[in-house]
Every structure is written in structure tokens, then in C-alpha cells.
The first five atom37 places (N, CA, C, CB, O) and aatype in JSON, in Angstrom:
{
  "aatype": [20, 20, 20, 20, 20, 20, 20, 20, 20, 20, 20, 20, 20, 20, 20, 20, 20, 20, 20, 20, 20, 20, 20, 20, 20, 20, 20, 20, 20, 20, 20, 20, 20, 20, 20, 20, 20, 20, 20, 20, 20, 20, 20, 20, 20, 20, 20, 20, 20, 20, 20, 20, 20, 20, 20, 20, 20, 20, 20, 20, 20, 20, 20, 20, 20, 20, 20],
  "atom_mask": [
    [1, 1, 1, 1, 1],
    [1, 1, 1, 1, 1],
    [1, 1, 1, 1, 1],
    [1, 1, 1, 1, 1],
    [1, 1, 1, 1, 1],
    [1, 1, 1, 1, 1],
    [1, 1, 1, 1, 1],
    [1, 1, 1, 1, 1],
    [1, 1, 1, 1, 1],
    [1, 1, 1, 1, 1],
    [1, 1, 1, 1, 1],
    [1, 1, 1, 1, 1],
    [1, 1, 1, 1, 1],
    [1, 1, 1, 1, 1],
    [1, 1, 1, 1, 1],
    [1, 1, 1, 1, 1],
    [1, 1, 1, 1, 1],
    [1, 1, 1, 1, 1],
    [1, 1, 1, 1, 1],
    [1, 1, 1, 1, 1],
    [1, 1, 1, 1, 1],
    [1, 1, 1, 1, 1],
    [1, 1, 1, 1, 1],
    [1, 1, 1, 1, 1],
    [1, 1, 1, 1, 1],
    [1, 1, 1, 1, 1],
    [1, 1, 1, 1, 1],
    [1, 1, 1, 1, 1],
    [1, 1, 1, 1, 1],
    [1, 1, 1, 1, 1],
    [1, 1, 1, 1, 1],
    [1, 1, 1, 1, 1],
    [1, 1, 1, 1, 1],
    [1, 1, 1, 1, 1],
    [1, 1, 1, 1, 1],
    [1, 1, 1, 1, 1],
    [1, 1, 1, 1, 1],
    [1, 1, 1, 1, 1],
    [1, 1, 1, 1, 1],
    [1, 1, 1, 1, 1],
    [1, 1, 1, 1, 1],
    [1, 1, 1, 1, 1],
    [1, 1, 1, 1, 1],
    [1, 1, 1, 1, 1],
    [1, 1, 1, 1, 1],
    [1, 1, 1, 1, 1],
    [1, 1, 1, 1, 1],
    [1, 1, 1, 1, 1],
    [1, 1, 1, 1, 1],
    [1, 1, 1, 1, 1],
    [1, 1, 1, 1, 1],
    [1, 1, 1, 1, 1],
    [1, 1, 1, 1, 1],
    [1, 1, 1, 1, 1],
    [1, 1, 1, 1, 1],
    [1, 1, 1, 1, 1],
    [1, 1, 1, 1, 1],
    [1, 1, 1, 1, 1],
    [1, 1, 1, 1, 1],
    [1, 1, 1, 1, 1],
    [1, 1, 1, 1, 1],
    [1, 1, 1, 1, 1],
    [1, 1, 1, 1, 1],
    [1, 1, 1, 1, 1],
    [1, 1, 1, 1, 1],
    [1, 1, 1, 1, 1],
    [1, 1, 1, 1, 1]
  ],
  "atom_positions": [
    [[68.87, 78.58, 126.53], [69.32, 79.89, 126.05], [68.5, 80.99, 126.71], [69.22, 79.97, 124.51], [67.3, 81.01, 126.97]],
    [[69.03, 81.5, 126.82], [68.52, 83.0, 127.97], [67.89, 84.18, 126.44], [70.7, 84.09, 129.23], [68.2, 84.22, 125.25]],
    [[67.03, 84.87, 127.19], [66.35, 85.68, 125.86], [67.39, 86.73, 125.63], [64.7, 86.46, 126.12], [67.27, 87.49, 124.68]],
    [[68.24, 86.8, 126.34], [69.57, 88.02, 125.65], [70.25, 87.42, 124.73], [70.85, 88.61, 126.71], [70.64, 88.06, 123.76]],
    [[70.54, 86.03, 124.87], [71.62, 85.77, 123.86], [70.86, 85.0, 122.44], [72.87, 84.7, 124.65], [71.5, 84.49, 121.52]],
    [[69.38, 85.08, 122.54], [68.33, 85.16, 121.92], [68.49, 85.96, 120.57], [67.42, 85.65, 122.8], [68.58, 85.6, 119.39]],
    [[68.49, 87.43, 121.32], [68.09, 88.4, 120.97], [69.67, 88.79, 120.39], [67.27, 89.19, 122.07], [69.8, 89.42, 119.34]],
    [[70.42, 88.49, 120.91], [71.81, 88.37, 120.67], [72.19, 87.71, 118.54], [72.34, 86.99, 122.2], [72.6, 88.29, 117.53]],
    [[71.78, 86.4, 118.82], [71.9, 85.98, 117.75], [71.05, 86.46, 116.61], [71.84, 84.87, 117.92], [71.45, 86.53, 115.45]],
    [[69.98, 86.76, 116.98], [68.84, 87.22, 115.78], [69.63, 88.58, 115.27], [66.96, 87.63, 116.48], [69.67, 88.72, 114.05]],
    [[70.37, 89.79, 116.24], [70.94, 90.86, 115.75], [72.01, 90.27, 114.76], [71.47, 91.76, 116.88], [71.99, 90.75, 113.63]],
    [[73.0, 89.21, 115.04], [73.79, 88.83, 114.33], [73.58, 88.5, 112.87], [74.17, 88.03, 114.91], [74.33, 89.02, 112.05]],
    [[72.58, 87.65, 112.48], [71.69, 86.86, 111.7], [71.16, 88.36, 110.82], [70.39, 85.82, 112.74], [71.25, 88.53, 109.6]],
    [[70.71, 89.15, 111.65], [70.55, 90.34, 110.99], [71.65, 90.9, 110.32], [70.1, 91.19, 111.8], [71.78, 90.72, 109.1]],
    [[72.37, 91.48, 110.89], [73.77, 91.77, 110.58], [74.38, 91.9, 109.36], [74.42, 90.98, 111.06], [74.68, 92.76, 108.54]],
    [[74.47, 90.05, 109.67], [74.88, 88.74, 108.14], [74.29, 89.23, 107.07], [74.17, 86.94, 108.19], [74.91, 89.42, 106.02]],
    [[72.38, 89.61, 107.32], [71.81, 89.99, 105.83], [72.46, 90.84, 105.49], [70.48, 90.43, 105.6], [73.35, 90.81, 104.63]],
    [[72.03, 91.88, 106.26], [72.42, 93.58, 105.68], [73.57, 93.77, 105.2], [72.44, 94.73, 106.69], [73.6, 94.31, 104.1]],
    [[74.72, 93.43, 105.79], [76.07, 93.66, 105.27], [76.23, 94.05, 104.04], [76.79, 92.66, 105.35], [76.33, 95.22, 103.67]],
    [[76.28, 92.6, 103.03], [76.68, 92.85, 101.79], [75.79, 93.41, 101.02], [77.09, 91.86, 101.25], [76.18, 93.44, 99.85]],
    [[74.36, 94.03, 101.27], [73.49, 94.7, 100.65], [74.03, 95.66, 100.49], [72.41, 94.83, 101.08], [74.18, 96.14, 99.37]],
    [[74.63, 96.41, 101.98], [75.2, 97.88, 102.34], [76.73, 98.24, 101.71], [75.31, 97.98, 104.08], [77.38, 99.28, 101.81]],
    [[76.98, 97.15, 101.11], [78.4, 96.97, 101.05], [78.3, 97.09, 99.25], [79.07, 95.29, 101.89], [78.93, 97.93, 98.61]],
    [[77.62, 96.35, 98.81], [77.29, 96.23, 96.71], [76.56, 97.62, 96.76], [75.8, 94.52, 95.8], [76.72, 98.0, 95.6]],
    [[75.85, 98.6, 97.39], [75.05, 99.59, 97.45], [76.21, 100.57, 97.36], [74.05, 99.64, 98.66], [76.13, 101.2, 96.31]],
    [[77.07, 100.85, 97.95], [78.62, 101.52, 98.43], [79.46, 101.0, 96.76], [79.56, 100.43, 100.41], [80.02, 101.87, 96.09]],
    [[79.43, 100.14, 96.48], [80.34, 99.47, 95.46], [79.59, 100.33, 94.39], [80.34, 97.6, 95.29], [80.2, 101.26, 93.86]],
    [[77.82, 99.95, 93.91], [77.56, 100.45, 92.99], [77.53, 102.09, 92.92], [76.57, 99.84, 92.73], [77.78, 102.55, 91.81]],
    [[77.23, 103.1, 94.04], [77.7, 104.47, 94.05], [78.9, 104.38, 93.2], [78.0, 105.05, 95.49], [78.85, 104.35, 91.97]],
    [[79.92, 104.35, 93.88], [81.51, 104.38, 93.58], [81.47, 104.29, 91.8], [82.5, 102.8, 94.45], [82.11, 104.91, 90.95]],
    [[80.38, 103.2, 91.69], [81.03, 102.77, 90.15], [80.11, 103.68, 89.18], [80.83, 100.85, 89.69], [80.32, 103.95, 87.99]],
    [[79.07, 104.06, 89.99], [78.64, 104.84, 88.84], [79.0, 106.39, 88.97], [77.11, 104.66, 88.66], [78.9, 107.15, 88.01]],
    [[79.38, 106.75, 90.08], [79.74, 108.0, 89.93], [81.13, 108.01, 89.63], [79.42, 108.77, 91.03], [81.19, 109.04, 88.95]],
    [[82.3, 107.56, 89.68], [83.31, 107.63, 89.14], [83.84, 106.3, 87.88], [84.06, 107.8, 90.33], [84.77, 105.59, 88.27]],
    [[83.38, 106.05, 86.73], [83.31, 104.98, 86.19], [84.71, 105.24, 85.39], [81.93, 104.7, 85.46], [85.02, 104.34, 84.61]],
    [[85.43, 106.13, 85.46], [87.3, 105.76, 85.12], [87.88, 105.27, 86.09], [88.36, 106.99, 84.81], [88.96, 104.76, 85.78]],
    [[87.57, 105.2, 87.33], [88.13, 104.5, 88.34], [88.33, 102.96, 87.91], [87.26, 104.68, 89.57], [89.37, 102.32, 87.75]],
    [[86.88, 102.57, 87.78], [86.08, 101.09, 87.49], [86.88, 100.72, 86.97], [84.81, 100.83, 86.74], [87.41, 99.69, 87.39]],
    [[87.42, 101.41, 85.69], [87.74, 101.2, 84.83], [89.55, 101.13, 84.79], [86.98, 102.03, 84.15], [90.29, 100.46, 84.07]],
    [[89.72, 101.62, 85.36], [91.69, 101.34, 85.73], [92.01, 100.48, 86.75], [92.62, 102.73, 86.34], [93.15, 100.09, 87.01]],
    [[90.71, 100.08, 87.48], [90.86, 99.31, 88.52], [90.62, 97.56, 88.05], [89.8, 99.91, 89.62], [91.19, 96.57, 88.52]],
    [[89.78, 97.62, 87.19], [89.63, 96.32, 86.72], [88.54, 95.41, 87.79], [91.19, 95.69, 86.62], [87.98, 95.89, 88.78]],
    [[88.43, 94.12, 87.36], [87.39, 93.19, 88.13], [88.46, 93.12, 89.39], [86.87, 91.46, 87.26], [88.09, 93.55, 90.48]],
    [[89.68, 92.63, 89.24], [90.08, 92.49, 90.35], [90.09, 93.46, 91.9], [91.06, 92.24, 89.91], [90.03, 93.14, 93.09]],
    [[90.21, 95.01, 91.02], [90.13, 95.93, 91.9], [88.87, 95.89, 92.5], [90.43, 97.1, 91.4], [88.83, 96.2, 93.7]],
    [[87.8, 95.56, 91.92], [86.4, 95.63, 91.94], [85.91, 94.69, 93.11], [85.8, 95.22, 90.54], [85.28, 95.09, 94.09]],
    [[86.17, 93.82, 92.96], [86.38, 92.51, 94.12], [86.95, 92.77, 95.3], [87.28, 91.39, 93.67], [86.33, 92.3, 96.25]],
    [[88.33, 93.62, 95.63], [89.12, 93.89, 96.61], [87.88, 95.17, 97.09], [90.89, 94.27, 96.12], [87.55, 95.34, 98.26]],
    [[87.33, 95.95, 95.94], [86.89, 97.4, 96.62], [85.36, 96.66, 97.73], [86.24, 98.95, 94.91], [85.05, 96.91, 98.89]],
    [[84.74, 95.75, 96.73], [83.63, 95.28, 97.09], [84.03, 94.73, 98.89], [83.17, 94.06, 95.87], [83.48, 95.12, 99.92]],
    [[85.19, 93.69, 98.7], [85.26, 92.97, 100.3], [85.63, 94.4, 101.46], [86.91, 91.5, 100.38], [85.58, 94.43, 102.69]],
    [[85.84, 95.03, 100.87], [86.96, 96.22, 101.94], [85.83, 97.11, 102.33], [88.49, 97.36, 100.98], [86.01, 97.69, 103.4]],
    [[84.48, 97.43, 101.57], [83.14, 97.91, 101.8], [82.19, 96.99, 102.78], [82.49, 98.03, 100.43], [81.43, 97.48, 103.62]],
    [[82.36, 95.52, 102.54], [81.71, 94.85, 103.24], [82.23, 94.93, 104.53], [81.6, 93.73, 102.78], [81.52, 95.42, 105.41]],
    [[83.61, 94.44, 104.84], [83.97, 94.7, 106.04], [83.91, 96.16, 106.34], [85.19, 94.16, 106.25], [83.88, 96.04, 107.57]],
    [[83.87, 97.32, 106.17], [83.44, 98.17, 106.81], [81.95, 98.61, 107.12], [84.01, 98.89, 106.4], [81.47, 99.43, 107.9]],
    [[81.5, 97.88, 106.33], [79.54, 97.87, 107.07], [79.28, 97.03, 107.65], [78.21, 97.77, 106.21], [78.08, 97.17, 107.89]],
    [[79.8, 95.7, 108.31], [79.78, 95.05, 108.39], [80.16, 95.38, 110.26], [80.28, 94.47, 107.29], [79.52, 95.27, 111.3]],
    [[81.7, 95.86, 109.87], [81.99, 96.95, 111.34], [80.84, 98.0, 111.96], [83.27, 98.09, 110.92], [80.31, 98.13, 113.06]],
    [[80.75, 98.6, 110.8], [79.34, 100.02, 111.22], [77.91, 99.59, 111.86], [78.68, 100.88, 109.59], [77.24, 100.24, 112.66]],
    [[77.6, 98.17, 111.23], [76.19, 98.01, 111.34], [76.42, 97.21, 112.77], [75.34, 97.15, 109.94], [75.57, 97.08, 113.66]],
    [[77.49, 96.82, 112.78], [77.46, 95.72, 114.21], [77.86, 96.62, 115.76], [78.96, 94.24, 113.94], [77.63, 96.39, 116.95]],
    [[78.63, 97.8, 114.97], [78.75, 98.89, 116.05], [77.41, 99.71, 116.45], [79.81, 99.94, 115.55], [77.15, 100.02, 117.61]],
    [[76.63, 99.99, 115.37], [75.44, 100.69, 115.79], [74.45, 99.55, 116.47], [74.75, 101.49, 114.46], [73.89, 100.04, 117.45]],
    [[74.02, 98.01, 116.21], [73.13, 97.12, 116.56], [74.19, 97.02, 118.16], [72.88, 95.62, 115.31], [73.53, 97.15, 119.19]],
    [[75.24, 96.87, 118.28], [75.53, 96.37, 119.55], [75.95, 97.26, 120.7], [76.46, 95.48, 119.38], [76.33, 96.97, 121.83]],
    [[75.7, 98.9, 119.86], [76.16, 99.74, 121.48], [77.79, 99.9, 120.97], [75.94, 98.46, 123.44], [78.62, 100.44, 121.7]]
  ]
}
């Protein structure tokens, strides 16, 4: 393995952590500043809002780590 694709995977691995930190961090804003939302939305909404946050930090953090 060459030290780019090294350095390659460790960003990834990174990535992986941060995501859903950045993503439940985004979820819990939302829920505490608008908590009638939470609340018409249900667990299920809560679940859909949570994955749809992850994949977009998930996009953001891998766009800013990779250029």
C-alpha cells in the first residue's frame, strides 16, 4: 500500500466516526428548537430525519476531507 491510499483510508475511517456524531448533533438542534415538529413527526419521522442528516454530513465531511 502506497502512503496515499494510507492516508486515504485513515480519512475514510475518520469520516465513518464523525458522521453520525454530526448527524444526532443536527437531529438534536432540530428537536429541541422546534419540539411540535418532533412531535407530529413521530419516531418514525425521527429516524427518516436522523438518516437524511447523516447522509448529508456524511456528503459535507467527505467533500471538505477529500478536496
Amino acid at each position: 500500500m502506497t502512503p496515499s491510499q494510507e492516508k486515504k483510508i485513515k480519512r475514510v475511517l475518520l469520516l465513518l466516526l464523525i458522521s453520525p456524531f454530526v448527524s444526532g448533533f443536527l437531529t438534536a438542534m432540530i428537536v429541541f428548537t422546534q419540539p411540535d415538529i418532533m412531535m407530529s413527526m413521530g419516531l418514525a419521522g425521527m429516524i427518516g430525519l436522523w438518516m437524511i442528516s447523516s447522509i448529508a454530513s456524511y456528503k459535507a465531511i467527505k467533500g471538505y476531507i477529500f478536496g
